[in-house]
C-alpha positions in Angstrom: 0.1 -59.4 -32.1 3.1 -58.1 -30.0 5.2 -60.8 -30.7 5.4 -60.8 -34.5 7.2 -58.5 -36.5 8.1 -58.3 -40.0 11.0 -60.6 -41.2 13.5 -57.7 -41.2 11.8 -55.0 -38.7 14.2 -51.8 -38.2 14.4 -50.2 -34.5 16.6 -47.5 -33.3 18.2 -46.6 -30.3 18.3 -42.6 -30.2 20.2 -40.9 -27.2 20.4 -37.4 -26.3 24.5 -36.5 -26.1 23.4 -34.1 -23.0 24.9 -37.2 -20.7 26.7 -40.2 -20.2 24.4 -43.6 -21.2 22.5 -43.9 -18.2 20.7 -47.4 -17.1 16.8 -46.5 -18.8 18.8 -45.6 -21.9 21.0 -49.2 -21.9 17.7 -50.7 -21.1 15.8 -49.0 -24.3 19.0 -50.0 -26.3 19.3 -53.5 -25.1 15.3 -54.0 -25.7 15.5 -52.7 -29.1 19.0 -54.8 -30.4 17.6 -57.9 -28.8 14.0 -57.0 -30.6 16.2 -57.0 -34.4 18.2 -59.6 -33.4 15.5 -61.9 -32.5 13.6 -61.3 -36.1 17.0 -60.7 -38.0 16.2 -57.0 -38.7 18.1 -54.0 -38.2 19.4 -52.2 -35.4 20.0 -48.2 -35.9 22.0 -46.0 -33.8 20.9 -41.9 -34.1 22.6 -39.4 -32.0 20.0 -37.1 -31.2 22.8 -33.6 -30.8 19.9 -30.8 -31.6 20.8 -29.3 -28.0 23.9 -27.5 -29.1 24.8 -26.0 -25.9 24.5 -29.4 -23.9 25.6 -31.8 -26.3 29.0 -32.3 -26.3 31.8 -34.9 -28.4 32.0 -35.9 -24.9 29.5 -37.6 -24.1 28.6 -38.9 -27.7 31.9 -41.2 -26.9 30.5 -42.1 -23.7 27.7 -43.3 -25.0 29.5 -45.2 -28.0 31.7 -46.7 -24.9 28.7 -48.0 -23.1 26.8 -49.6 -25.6 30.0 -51.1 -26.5 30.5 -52.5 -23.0 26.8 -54.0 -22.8 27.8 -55.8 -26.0 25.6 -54.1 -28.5 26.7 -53.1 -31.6 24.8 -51.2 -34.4 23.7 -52.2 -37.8 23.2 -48.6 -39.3 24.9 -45.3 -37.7 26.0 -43.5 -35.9 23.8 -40.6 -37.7 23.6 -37.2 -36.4 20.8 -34.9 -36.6 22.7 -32.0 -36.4 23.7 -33.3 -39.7 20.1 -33.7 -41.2 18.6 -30.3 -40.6 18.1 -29.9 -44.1 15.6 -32.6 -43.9 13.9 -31.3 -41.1 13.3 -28.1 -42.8 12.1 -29.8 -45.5 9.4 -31.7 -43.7 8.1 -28.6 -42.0 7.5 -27.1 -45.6 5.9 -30.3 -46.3 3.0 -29.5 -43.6 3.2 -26.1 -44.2 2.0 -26.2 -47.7 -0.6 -29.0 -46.8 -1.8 -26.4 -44.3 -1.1 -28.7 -41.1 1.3 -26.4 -39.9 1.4 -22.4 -39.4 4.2 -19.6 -38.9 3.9 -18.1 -35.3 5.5 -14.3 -35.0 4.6 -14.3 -31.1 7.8 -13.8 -29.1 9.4 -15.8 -26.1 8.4 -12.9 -23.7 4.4 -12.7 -24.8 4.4 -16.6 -24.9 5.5 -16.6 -21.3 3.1 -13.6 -19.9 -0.2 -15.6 -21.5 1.0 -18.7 -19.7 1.2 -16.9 -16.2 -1.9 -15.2 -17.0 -4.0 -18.7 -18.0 -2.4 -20.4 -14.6 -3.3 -17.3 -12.6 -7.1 -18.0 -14.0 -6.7 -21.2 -13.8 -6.8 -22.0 -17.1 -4.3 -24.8 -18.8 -0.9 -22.8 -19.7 -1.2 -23.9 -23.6 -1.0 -22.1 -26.7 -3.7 -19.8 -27.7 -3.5 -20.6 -31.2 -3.8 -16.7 -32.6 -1.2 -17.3 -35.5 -3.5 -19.6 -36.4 -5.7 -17.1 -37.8 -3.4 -15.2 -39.5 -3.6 -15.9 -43.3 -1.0 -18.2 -45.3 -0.2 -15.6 -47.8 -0.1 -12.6 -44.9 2.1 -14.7 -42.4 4.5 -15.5 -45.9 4.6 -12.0 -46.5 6.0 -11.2 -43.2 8.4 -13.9 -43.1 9.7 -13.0 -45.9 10.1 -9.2 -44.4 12.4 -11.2 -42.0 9.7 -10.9 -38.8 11.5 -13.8 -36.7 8.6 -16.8 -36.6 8.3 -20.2 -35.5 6.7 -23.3 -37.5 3.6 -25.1 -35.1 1.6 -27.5 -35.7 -2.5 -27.1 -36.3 -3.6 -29.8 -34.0 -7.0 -30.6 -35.2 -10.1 -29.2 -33.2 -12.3 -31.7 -31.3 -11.9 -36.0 -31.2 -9.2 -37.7 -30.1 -5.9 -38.6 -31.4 -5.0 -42.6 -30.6 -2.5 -45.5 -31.6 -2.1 -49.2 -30.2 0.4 -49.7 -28.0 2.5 -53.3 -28.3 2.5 -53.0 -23.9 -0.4 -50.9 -22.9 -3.1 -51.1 -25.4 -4.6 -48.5 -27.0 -4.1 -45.4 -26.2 -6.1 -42.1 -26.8 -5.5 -38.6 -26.2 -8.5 -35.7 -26.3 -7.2 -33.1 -28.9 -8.3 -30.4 -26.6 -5.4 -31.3 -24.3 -2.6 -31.3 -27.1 -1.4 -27.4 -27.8 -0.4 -26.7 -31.4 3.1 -27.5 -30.9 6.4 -26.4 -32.3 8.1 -28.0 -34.9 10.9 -25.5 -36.0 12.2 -22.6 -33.7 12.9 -19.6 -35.0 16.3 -20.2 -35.1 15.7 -23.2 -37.4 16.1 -25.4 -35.3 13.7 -28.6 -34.8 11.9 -29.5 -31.8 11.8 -33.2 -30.6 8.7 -33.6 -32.1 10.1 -32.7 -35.5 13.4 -34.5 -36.1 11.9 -37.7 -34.6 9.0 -38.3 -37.1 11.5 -37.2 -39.9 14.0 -39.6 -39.4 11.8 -42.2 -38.2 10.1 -41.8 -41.6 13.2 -41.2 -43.2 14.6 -44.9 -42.0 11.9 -46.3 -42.2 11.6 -47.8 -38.9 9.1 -50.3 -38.4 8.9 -50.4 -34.4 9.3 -47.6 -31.6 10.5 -49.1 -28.9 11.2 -46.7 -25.9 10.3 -45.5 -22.1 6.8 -45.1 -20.9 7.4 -41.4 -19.9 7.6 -40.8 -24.3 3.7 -42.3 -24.4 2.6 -38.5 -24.0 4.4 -37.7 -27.1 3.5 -39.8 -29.1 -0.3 -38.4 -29.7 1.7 -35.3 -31.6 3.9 -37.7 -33.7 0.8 -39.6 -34.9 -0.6 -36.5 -36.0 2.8 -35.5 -38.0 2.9 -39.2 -39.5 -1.0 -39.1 -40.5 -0.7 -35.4 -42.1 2.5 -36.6 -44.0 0.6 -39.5 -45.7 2.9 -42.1 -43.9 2.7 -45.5 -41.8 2.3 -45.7 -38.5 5.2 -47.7 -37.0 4.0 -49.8 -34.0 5.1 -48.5 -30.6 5.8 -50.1 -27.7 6.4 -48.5 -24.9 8.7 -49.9 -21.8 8.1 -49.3 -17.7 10.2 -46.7 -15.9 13.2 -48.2 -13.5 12.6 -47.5 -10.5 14.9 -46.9 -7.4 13.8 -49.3 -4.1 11.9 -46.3 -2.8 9.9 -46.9 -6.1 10.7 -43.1 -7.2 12.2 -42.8 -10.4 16.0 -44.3 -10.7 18.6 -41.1 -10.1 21.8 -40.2 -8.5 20.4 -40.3 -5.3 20.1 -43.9 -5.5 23.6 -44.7 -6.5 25.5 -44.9 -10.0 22.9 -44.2 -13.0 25.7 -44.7 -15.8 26.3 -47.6 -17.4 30.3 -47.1 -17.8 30.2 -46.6 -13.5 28.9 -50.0 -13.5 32.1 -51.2 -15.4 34.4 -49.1 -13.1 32.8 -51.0 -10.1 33.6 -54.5 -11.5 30.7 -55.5 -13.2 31.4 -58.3 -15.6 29.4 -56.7 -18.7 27.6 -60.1 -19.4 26.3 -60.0 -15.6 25.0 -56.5 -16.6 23.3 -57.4 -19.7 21.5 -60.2 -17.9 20.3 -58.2 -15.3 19.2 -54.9 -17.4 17.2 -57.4 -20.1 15.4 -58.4 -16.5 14.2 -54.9 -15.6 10.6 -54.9 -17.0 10.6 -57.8 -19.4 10.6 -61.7 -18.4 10.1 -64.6 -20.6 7.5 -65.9 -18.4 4.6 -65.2 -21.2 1.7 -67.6 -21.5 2.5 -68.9 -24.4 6.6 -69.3 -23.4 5.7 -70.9 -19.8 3.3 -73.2 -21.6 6.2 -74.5 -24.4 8.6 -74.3 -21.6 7.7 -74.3 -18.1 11.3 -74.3 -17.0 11.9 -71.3 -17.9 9.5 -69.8 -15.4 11.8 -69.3 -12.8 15.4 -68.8 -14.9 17.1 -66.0 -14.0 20.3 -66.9 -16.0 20.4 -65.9 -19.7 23.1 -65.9 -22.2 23.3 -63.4 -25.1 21.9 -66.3 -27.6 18.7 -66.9 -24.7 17.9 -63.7 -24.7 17.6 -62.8 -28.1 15.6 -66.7 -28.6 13.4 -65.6 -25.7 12.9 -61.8 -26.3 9.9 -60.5 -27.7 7.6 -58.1 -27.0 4.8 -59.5 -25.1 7.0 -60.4 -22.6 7.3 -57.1 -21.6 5.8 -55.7 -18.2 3.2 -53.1 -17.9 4.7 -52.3 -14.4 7.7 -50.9 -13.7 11.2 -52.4 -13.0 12.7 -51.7 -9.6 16.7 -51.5 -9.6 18.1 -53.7 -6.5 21.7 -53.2 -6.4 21.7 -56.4 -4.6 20.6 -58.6 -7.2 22.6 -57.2 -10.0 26.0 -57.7 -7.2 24.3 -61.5 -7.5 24.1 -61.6 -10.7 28.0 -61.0 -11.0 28.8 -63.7 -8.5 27.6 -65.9 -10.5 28.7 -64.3 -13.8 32.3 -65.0 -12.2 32.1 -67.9 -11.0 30.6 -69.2 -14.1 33.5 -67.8 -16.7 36.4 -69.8 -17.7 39.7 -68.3 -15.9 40.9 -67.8 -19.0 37.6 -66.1 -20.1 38.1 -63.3 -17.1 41.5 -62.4 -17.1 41.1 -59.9 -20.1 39.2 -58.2 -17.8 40.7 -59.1 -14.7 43.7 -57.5 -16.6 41.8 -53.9 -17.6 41.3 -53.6 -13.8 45.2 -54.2 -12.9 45.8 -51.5 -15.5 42.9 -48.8 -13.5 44.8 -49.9 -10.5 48.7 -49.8 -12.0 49.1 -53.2 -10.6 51.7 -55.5 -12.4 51.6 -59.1 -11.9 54.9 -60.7 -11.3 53.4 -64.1 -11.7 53.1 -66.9 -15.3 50.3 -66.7 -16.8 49.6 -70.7 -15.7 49.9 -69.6 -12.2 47.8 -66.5 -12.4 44.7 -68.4 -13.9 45.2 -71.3 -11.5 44.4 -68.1 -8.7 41.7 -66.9 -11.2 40.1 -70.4 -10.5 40.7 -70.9 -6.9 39.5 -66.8 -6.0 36.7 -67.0 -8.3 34.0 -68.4 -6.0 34.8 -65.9 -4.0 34.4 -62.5 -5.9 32.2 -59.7 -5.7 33.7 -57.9 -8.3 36.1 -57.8 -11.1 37.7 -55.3 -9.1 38.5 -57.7 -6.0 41.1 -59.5 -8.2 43.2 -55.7 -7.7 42.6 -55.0 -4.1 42.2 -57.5 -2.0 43.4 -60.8 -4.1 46.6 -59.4 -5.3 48.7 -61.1 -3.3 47.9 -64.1 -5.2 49.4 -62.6 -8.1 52.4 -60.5 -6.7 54.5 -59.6 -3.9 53.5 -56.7 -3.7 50.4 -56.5 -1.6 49.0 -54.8 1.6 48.1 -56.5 4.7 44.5 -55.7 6.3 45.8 -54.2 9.6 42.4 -55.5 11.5 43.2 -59.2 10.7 46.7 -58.4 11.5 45.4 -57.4 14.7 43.0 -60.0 15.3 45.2 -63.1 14.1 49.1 -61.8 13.6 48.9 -60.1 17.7 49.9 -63.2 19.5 53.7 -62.7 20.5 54.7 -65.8 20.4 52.9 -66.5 17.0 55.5 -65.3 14.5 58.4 -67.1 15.8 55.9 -70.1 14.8 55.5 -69.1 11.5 59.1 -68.7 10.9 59.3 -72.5 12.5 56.5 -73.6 10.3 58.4 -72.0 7.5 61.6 -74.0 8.0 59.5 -77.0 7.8 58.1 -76.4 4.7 61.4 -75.4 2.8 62.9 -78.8 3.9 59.7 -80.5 2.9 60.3 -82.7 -0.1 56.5 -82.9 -1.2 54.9 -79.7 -0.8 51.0 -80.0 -2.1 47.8 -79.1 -0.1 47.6 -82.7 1.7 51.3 -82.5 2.7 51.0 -78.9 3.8 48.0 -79.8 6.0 49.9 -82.4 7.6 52.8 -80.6 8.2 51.0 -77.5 9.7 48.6 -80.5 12.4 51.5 -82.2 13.5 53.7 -79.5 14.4 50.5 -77.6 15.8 50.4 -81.0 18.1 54.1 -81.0 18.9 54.2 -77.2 20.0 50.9 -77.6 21.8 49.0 -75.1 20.1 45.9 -75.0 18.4 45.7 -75.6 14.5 43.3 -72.9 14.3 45.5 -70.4 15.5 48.6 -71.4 13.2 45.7 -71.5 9.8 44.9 -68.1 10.8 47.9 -66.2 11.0 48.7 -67.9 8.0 46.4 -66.9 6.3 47.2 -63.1 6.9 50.9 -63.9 6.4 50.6 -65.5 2.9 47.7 -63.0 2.0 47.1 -60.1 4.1 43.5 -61.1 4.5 41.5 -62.5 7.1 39.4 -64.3 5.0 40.5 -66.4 1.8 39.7 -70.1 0.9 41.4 -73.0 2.0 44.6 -72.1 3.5 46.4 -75.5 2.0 45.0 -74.8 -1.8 46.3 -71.4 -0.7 49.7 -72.1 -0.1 49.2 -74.8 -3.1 48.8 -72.1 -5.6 51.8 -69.7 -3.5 53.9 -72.4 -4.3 56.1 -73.6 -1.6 59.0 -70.4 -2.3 56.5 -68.0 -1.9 54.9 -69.7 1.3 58.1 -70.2 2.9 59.0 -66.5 2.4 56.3 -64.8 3.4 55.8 -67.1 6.6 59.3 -66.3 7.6 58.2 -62.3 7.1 55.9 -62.6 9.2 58.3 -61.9 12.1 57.3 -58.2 11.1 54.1 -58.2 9.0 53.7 -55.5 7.1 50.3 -52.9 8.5 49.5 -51.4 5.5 50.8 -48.4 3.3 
């Protein structure tokens, strides 16, 4: 049952503008865009901005930008409920005048006084329910007197309320445990429990597709769809993330928004692949049967995932972020792109940096393609491989201790330098044979000469071959900064 859906199901994605996209929230997008795109439905985007004082424009862009970085783009939206309030109040009179929903007159201060009197007996700090009693015509008169009041919801006495769940089952709740809730504040404002069954409703949304900790809400909005007369949409709920102490993901384990994953170099694709991970797998019966290869993929492009996706392959358990394996997912994410393919974004991190390459554009993706294998991040490519693409470049004063100390080394250099401009062949075979024989001749070792080399032409210790080094310099360029080496830069 999970896995089929109506030939053009509709899903949302509805953040809360009271922060930056954080990773549960890309998560709950990405399940729900690869969910429509898999079944060639509809992807919505609602801005859930009810929270005046916390929402801001803000963070509505942040949110825009993440999404936009992940590679997810919208079908319908953005819509804003603060726009739609009308319609809120209008499905509030609707259970009003059906009689599933009551004006309450009691105030914020006796609300909170019978709460800390029920805990201090021991009793759960819910509701009591006495507006309930209060006639619909009596409670209309006073509202109309303008006696500030509040629109609940009559949860229905005794049984249970349930719904099937696409990832846990089904699911029941004892009414006895669900107070009669609010729907409108006496401001006018709607609760959560309000505005999303309106504009669910309203959008017609086939599928709910969102975070575990919502399954407790969901008794009350199956109650609001049932007294409005409407269809059940099928929900499926998704594990929590979890940080590697297995406590729920937050700042204390690191970055939680999605745009300080992109400011750390993450290649977005990279990202993508390891957040569609993070409590779903392809690894279903059925998918493992068809395809047993598949079983242990960890590699997905955008066009896999949405073939693969659906929701049966999504965990009851929840995900654990490893920081680790999503820096290993962008190895291989880098090393797998064409040069040509990274240097847009090689490019937005020389502009976060102000770093201007003074090298052709040939000659800068030839580097793209020799440093590649060797990245971490995007953001390597503006610290420590810009030498590769200017002159202007720090040297790492620990490998300039550890290889450039030698006295007698950069007088060497400046040797090996000479050699090398008079060279009339200058690629990495010739190089190598230059730098062995006159290693021979002065009776030093190689090793030593390949070393301080390297921090000469690079101002790193470590780098890939020296000779498809100095093959990608080009012989000026090698020949110049050997002879600097004389006085090697420290850093600053």
């Amino acid at each position: 049952m999970p896995d089929k859906a109506p030939t053009t199901p509709r899903v949302r994605f509805a953040p809360s503008p009271t922060g930056y996209l954080h990773v549960g929230g890309a998560r709950t997008a990405l399940f729900n865009w690869l969910f429509a795109r898999h079944f060639g439905g509809t992807f919505i985007l609602r801005i859930e901005d009810t929270d005046f004082e916390r929402s801001s424009e803000a963070m509505v862009d942040g949110i825009l930008e993440g999404m936009r970085w992940i590679g997810l783009n919208w079908d319908e939206g953005p819509f804003f409920q603060s726009q739609r309030l009308a319609l809120y109040q209008q499905t509030a009179e609707k259970l009003l005048a059906s009689g599933h929903a009551y004006y309450c007159f009691c105030t914020k201060q006796e609300l909170e006084q019978r709460r800390a009197a029920a805990t201090a007996a021991g009793r759960p700090p819910m509701y009591d329910r006495r507006c309930r009693s209060i006639a619909p015509e009596t409670a209309a008169v006073r509202k109309a007197a303008g006696e500030a009041c509040a629109v609940r919801f009559s949860v229905p006495d005794g049984g249970a309320t349930a719904f099937d769940d696409a990832v846990f089952g089904r699911v029941e709740f004892a009414n006895a445990e669900i107070e009669d809730f609010v729907l409108l504040r006496s401001d006018g404002i709607p609760t959560y429990h309000l505005s999303v069954v309106a504009d669910d409703i309203d959008m017609r949304l086939t599928h709910i597709i969102r975070g575990a900790d919502h399954i407790s809400n969901t008794p009350k909005q199956v109650l609001q769809y049932r007294a409005l007369q409407a269809e059940l949409p099928i929900f499926a709920h998704v594990p929590l993330i979890l940080g590697p102490d297995k406590t729920r993901l937050s700042k204390r384990h690191g970055a939680t928004s999605v745009i300080a994953y992109k400011d750390m170099g993450i290649v977005p694709e990279a990202f993508r692949n390891f957040l569609a991970q993070l409590g779903w797998s392809p690894r279903s019966k059925q998918s493992a049967k068809q395809n047993p290869q598949q079983q242990d993929r960890e590699i997905f492009s955008s066009d896999d995932l949405i073939q693969l996706f659906t929701l049966d392959g999504i965990s009851k358990s929840n995900a654990v972020f490893d920081n680790d394996k999503l820096a290993w997912f962008n190895t291989e994410y880098i090393r797998a792109y064409d040069s040509a393919k990274l240097l847009p974004l090689i490019e937005a991190e020389w502009r976060a940096a102000q770093f201007v390459p003074t090298r052709s554009t040939g000659e800068i993706l030839a580097a793209i393609d020799l440093l590649k294998p060797r990245a971490r991040s995007l953001k390597d490519f503006a610290t420590s491989f810009r030498a590769y693409f200017s002159d202007d470049f720090e040297y790492d004063p620990a490998a300039v201790t550890k290889f450039l100390s030698d006295p007698a080394l950069p007088s060497l250099l400046q040797e090996l330098a000479t050699l090398y401009a008079a060279a009339p062949d200058f690629t990495e075979a010739s190089a190598e044979q230059i730098l062995r024989v006159f290693a021979a001749q002065k009776g030093v070792k190689a090793g030593a000469l390949i070393n301080g080399s390297r921090v000469a032409l690079t101002g790193q210790a470590v780098a890939p071959s020296l000779f498809a080094v100095m093959a990608a310099l080009g012989k000026d360029r090698v020949v110049q900064r050997l002879s600097a080496a004389l006085k090697p830069p420290t850093s600053g």
